[in-house]
Phi, psi and omega in degrees: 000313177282340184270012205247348166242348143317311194275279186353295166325289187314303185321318203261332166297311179298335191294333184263340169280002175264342174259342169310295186288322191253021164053091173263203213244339173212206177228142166224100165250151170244098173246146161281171180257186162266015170258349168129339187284161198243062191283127176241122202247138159218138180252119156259217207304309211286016176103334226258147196253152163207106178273148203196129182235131159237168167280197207236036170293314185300002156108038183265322199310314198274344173307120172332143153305333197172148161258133212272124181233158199261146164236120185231116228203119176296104194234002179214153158110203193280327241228343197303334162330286175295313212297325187281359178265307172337287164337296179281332164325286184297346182277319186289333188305317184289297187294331108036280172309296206310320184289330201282320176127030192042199177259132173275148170234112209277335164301353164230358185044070182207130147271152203239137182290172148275154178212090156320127124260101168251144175213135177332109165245025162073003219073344188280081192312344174256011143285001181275324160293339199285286189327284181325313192295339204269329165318292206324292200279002132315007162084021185276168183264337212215150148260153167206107184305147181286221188233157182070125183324291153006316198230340158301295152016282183298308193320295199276353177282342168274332185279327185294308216296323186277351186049035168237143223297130155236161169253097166259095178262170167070034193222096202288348207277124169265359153306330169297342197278331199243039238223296177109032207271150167239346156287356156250179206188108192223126181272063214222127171293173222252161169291312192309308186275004172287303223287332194275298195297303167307343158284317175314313193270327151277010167275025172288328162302143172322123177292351177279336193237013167281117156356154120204043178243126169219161157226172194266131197207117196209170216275149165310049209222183168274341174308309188286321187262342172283299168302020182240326143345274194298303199308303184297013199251310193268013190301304176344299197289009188231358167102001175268152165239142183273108184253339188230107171243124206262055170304000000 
C-alpha cells in the first residue's frame, strides 16, 4: 500500500501539471461511498456533468478512509520559524488535493482524501526520531520532513530504517543525497549548486564597484562545513579570493 500510494501522489501531481499546460478537455474524479460503489463525475469542456455508479466489486470496497501522511515540523525551539512556513505549506498542499478530489488509487480505483497529522518535534533531532517511530505504527504512508538539515538528518535515516517515503524540504545537505537511501526525496536545491549561485549572484554587481576578495562565515552544522567547503573550492573558478574562511 505505501509504495503504490507514492506513485500514485506522484501520479496525481503530474496529472495537474498535464492539465494546467494543455487545458484538457474534461475533469473526472472518482469516489467510493461507504457502502463500497464507486461514483464517477465527469465535466466536460462545455460545463455539462455526467455522473456513473458502479459497485464496489472492483476492490473499492476495501479502500482506506484516507491516506494518512505524518508530518514532524519544528513549531517551538531555534528552528520554529522556518517550521511554522513547512507547516502551512503541507496544509495548505493537502487542502489543496483534498479539494480537488483527493489521489486516485488505481489498487481500489477510487480516489481517496489526505489525513494530514503534524507534530512539534521542538527542534530536536532525537524527539524528531521519538516522533517518526510512533507515526510508522499509525499506519502513515509518507513522512513529510520539518525544517533544517539537523533533523532532516535524523529524519531520513528512521524513514530508510521503516521502509517509508520521506519529502524532504527546506533542507540543502548534500550529503544525504550520497547516503544510497532509497526512501528519500527533497525537492530542494543542493549546496553544490548554492554554492555556484552565490557567486553568480555577485557578478551582478557593476563590475568597477564589485568585491573580489570575500570571506566566508558558515553555520556550525554538517550543512555549514559542507557549503563552506564549496565556497572555498569554487571561489577560485568564479574569480574570487577567499581571504577569510570561518572554520
Amino acid at each position: 500500500m505505501r509504495r503504490r500510494t507514492l506513485l500514485a501522489l506522484l501520479a496525481v501531481l503530474a496529472m495537474i501539471l498535464a492539465a494546467c499546460s494543455s487545458g484538457g478537455d474534461a475533469d473526472t474524479t472518482t469516489t467510493a461511498d461507504s457502502g463500497g460503489d464507486a461514483t464517477t463525475t465527469t465535466a466536460d469542456s462545455g460545463g455539462d456533468v455526467t455522473t456513473t455508479t458502479t459497485g464496489g466489486d472492483d476492490g473499492s470496497a476495501d479502500a482506506p478512509a484516507t491516506i494518512k501522511l505524518g508530518a514532524v515540523v519544528p513549531l517551538t525551539g531555534p528552528f520554529a520559524g522556518g517550521g511554522a512556513q513547512v507547516e502551512r505549506g503541507y496544509r495548505y498542499g493537502v487542502e489543496a488535493i483534498n479539494e480537488a478530489g483527493g489521489v486516485f488509487v488505481e489498487e481500489y480505483g477510487v480516489s481517496i482524501p489526505l489525513e494530514l497529522e503534524v507534530q512539534d518535534d521542538a527542534s530536536d533531532p532525537n524527539q524528531t526520531t521519538a516522533i517518526m517511530e510512533e507515526l510508522a505504527d499509525d499506519e502513515i504512508v509518507v513522512y513529510l520532513g520539518g525544517f533544517a538539515s539537523p533533523l532532516h538528518a535524523a529524519g531520513t535515516a528512521i524513514a530508510e530504517k521503516n521502509q517509508i517515503p520521506y519529502l524532504g524540504v527546506a533542507t540543502a545537505l548534500q550529503a544525504l543525497h550520497e547516503q544510497g537511501y532509497q526512501y528519500y526525496f527533497s525537492p530542494f536545491p543542493k549546496s553544490p549548486d548554492i554554492a555556484v549561485s552565490v557567486y553568480e549572484l555577485l557578478d551582478t554587481i557593476p563590475e568597477d564597484t564589485r568585491p573580489n576578495r570575500v570571506g566566508i562565515f558558515q553555520e556550525a552544522t554538517d550543512w555549514g562545513e559542507e557549503l563552506g567547503a564549496l565556497w572555498e573550492e569554487v571561489a577560485a573558478a568564479a574569480g574570487y579570493e577567499v581571504v577569510l574562511a570561518d572554520d
